[in-house]
C-alpha angles and dihedrals in degrees: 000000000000136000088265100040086048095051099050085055081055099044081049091045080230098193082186078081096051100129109003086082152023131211121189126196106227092201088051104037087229137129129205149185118250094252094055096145089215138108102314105243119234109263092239087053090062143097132186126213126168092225144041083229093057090052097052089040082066094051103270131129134225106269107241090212099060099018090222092198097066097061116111125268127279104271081218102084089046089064101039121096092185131104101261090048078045094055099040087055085052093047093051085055097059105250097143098047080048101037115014114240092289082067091049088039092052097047090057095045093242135119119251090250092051094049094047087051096050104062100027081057089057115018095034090248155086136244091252095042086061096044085054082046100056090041100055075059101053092040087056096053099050088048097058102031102038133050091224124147109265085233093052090042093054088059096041093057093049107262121147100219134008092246086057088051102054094039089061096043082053092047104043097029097030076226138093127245092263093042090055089043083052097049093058114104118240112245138148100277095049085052095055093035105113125132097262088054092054124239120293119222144173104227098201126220133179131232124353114336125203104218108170098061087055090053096046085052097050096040089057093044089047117133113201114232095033102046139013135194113204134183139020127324101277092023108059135132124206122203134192151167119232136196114228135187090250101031151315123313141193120210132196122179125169125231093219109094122230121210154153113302109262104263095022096113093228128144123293115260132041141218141261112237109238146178132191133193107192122183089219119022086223091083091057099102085042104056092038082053098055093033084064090053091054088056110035096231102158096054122125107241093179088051090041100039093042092054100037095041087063097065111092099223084044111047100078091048090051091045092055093044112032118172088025118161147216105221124213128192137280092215101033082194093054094051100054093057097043086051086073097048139059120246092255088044080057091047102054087045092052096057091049098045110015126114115249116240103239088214105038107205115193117326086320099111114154149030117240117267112266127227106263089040091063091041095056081042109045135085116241112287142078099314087062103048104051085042082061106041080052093060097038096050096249085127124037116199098164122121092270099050117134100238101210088056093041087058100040082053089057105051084044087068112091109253104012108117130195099266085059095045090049093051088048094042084052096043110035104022092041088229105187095193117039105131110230114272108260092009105126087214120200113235097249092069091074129126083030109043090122082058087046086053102046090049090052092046086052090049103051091046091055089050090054093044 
């Protein structure tokens, strides 16, 4: 895109472009989403970044009107294979505020200066400048949707000391901690917010979603005792525990979307309704992180839907189904492994390796086996190989993984065929773009062959209902 082309996506208040985009005022020192529903600026008046960090890296602050900082990711670094959509994976999952930017520099096989100079090169900020980014995020959404100690909050979202935390609320927000507490209505959820509820969130998407594929796919590939799906069709609700970096997490989200009213003149997409009961705040960015990957939330329904709706097999599937996703995987490891069992085989591994939950809630019990734990477990075979060239690093699955590698490092395991490592390649890795195993998929489906075959598998379900 270019200025104009930016611009007129402003002027239209075009929420297609949340996200992928940021537009500043120069006469006002704010920054906006596309989609701000407010006095559309003159064009000379406006600057572009990629990023929110790159915008408060030039001096301006969030918009309050549009909260520019809860719009979904940039589909881009979903798609890119390369270094810098590598590192902003990475970023999202919270490897800075875990490992400094020597730990982000060395998972991507980069020196720290290499790295530095490479997004700041392309997105208009550092490593460091989107880490402070994505916790003044994080820090908002625990002030106005939890009753923590700000304290406690500073440290949740990542922060090293108090006085950085409330520089960069001022600086973002132009409010303090207590001022942007303040500011957050009152409604039901802040009221009954407090750590032993969980924490409620909006997880944004843009564009239609299709949530009830997602939710027929999680409820058969459910494993008792790790997940749950509860309720009606349209009105489900899928639970899970989840391993963090910090501690242990359970996590609720509701299949029923939430959106803008009908005639209101908001933005395009919606939300998933969440909640999340971490052991430690600190995980937060990071399970909101994986939960998006589960979901596919920061896909780009308009890019997926316009390639894949002029091929001929696939338009009236897309047309049936727009917004439809592929859906990836809150724990990549655990995937892998799961992508060579049955859910009953799961089942029965979970009872014999997995970590008990050392509060149960509900019939969620434990958390899934890790790697090492199945290699040290498990006879001689497949099951065993891939459990410990997950421990060992052979195969990288995190969100920086390079993908070719990841897969080469699959076939080269003794009994994992192509369709596995496929399934593994479209699930863990998120793969956008991995054409369907013994699909013989015509060339205008890239970048988006996992969304074609996704499309086929619901299809062909809907024909043998």
């Amino acid at each position: 895109m270019n200025e104009d082309t930016r611009y007129e996506a402003v002027r239209s208040r075009d929420g297609r472009f949340d996200g992928e985009f940021f537009f500043a005022v120069e006469t006002t020192g704010i920054y906006c989403r596309p989609s701000c529903p407010a006095v559309t600026p003159k064009p000379h008046n406006v600057r572009y970044f990629t990023t929110a960090a790159a915008a408060q890296g030039a001096g301006f602050r969030a918009c309050r009107r549009c909260r520019p900082d809860a719009v979904p990711g940039s589909a881009e670094w979903n798609v890119r294979a390369d270094a810098v959509g590598r590192a902003m994976r990475l970023i999202g999952d919270g490897v800075i505020d875990r490992e400094g930017v020597a730990g982000l520099a060395a998972r991507l096989g980069y020196s720290a200066r290499q790295v530095q100079r490479q997004l700041t090169a392309e997105l208009g900020a550092g490593p460091v400048a989107l880490a402070r980014a994505q916790r003044a995020h994080t820090a908002r959404v625990l002030l106005q949707t939890t009753d923590l100690p700000v304290t406690q909050i500073a440290f949740a979202a990542g922060f090293a000391s108090v006085r950085q935390f409330n520089d960069t609320i001022r600086t973002v927000y132009a409010a303090t901690p207590s001022e942007l507490r303040a500011a957050a209505p009152r409604t039901r959820h802040r009221r009954t917010a407090a750590p032993t509820a969980g924490i409620p969130l909006r997880l944004a998407h843009r564009g239609p979603y299709q949530a009830g594929p997602v939710f027929d796919l999680l409820q058969r590939e459910a494993v008792p005792g790790v997940e749950e799906v509860r309720g009606a069709p349209g009105d489900r609700t899928y639970r899970r525990t989840l391993r963090l970096p910090y501690g242990t997490g359970i996590v609720a989200v509701d299949e029923r979307p939430g959106g803008p009213r009908a005639g209101s003149g908001a933005h395009p997409g919606g939300w998933l309704e969440a909640r999340l009961h971490l052991t430690d705040p600190r995980d937060l960015t990071t399970a909101v992180q994986r939960l998006r990957r589960l979901f596919d939330l920061d896909a780009d329904p308009y890019a997926v839907d316009e390639r894949l709706g002029a091929d001929p097999r696939l338009a009236p599937l897309v047309a049936a189904r727009p917004g439809l996703r592929s859906p990836g995987a809150a724990d990549p490891d655990e995937a892998a492994v799961r992508a060579l069992l049955s859910p009953q085989a799961a089942e029965e591994l979970v009872r014999r390796c997995g970590k008990a939950l050392d509060a149960p809630c509900g019939t969620l019990t434990h958390l899934f086996p890790e790697p090492a734990a199945l290699a040290d477990a498990e006879p001689e075979g497949t099951l065993r190989a891939l459990a410990a060239a997950l421990a060992d690093g052979t195969v990288r699955l995190d969100p920086g993984a390079d993908r070719e590698e990841a897969h080469r490092a699959l076939l080269a395991l003794p009994g994992l065929d192509a369709t596995t490592a496929a399934a593994i390649r479209t699930r863990a890795l998120g793969d956008p773009d991995v054409a369907p195993p013994g699909v013989p998929a015509s060339g205008r489906w890239a970048p988006w062959r996992s969304y074609a075959a996704q499309h086929l598998l619901t299809a062909g379900e809907s024909r043998t209902s």
